[in-house]
C-alpha positions as CSV (number, residue, x, y, z in Angstrom):
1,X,24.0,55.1,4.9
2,X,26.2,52.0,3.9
3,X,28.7,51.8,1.9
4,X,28.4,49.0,-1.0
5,X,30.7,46.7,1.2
6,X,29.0,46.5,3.8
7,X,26.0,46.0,1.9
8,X,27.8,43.1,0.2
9,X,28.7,42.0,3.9
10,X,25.5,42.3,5.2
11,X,23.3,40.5,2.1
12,X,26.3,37.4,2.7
13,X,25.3,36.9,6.4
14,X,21.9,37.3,4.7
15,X,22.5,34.3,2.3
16,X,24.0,32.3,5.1
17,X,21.1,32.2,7.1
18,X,18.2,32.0,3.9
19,X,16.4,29.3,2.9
20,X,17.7,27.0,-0.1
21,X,15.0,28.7,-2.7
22,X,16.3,32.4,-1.6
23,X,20.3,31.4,-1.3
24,X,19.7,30.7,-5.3
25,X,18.8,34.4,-5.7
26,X,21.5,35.5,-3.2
27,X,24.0,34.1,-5.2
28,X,22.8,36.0,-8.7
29,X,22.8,39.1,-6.3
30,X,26.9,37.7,-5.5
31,X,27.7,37.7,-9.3
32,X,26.2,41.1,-9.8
């Protein structure tokens, strides 16, 4: 099970590599 870091981690690397209309969503995930 992971941890809430690495979850943070893993949805970043996520964000990196997302397109331009899912980065936008990432980044409200960021704030939560």
């Amino acid at each position: 099970i992971l941890n809430i870091e690495n979850q943070l981690f893993i949805s970043r690397i996520l964000c990196a590599s997302a397109a331009t209309a899912t980065s936008n969503a990432c980044h409200k995930i960021e704030l939560l």
